[in-house]
C-alpha positions as CSV (number, residue, x, y, z in Angstrom):
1,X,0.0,36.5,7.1
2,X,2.2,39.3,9.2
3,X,1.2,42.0,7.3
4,X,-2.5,40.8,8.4
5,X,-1.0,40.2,12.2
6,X,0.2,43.6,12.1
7,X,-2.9,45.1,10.6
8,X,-4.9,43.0,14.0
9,X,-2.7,44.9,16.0
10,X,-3.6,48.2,14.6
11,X,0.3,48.4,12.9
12,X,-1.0,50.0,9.7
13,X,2.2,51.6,8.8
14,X,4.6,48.3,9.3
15,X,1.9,46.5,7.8
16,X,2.3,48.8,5.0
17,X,6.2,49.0,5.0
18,X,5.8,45.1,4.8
19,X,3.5,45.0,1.6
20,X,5.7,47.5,-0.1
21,X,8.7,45.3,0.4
22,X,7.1,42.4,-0.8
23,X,5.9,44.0,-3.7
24,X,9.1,45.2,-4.5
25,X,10.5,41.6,-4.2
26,X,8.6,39.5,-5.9
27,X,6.8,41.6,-8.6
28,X,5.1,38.8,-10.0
29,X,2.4,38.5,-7.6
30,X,-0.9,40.3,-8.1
31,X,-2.1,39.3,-4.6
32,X,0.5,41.2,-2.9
33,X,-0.4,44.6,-4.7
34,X,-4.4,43.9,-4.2
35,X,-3.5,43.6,-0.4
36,X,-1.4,46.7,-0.5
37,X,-4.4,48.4,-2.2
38,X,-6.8,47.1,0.3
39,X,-5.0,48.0,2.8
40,X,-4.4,51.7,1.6
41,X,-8.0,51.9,0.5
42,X,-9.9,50.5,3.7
43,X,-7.1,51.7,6.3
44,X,-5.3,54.2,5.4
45,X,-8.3,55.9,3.4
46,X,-6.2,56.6,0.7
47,X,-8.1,55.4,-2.6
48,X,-5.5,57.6,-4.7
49,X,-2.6,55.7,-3.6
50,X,-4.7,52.3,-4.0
51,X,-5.8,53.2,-7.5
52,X,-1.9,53.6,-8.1
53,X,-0.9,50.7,-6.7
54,X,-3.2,49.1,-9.1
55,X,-2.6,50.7,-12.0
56,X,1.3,50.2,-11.1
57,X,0.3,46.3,-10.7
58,X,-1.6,46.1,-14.6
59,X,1.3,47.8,-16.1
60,X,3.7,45.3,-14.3
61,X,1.7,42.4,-15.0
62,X,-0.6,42.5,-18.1
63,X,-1.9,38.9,-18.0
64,X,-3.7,39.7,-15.0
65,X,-5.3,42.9,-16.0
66,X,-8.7,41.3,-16.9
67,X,-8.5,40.1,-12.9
68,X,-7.7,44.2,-11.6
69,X,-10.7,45.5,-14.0
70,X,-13.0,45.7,-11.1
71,X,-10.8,47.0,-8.5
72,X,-10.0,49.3,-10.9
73,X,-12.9,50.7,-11.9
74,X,-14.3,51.3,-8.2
75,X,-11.4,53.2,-7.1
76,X,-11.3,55.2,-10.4
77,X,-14.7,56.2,-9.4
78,X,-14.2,56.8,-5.7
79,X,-11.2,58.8,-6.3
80,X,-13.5,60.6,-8.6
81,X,-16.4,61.0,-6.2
82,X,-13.5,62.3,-3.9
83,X,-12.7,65.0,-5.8
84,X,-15.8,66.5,-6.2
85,X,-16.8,66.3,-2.1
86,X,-18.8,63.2,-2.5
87,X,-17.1,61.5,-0.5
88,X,-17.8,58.8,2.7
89,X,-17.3,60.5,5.6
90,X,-16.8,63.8,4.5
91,X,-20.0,66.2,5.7
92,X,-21.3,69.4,4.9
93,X,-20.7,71.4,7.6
94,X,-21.4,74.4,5.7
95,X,-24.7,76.5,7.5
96,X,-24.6,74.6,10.9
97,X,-25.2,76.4,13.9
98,X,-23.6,74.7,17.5
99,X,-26.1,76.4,19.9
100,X,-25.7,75.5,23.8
101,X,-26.9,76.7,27.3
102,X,-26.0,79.4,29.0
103,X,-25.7,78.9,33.0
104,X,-26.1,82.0,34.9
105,X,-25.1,79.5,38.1
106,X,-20.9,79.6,38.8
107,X,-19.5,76.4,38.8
């Protein structure tokens, strides 16, 4: 829950800090390494470090590796897509031409 107030209050880094802690602490529990991933994913923008916070998390805890499958296998892809430039948010700005008036008034 303060790693979530922090987030609200556009603290992404202590928010992250915080996660890391608690993940550190009390490696037992999968929630705190799918927040850390969400967090790094959807925040930060940072699907590499998510999809090792994940795999990280199924090595730790293999019971719960059926649960990560999915996570898993989008941010395999996204990383992925990522490499190759397919990427959200990334344009091809390749070939674009900026054209703008020319006043022949001073200002």
């Amino acid at each position: 829950m303060i790693a979530r107030r922090l987030l609200r209050r556009g603290s992404v880094a202590a928010a992250d800090q915080l996660l890391v802690w608690l993940e550190s602490s009390l490696t037992e529990d999968i929630r705190l390494s799918v927040a850390r991933a969400r967090l790094l994913e959807w925040r930060r923008r940072e699907p590499q470090l998510a999809l090792s916070v994940i795999e990280a998390a199924q090595r730790r805890m293999p019971e719960t590796a059926p649960d990560l499958e999915t996570r898993l296998a989008r941010l395999r892809r996204k990383v992925a897509l990522r490499g190759r430039g397919h990427g959200r948010g990334q344009r091809n700005v390749r070939g674009v031409q900026l054209e703008a008036p020319i006043l022949d008034s001073p200002v």
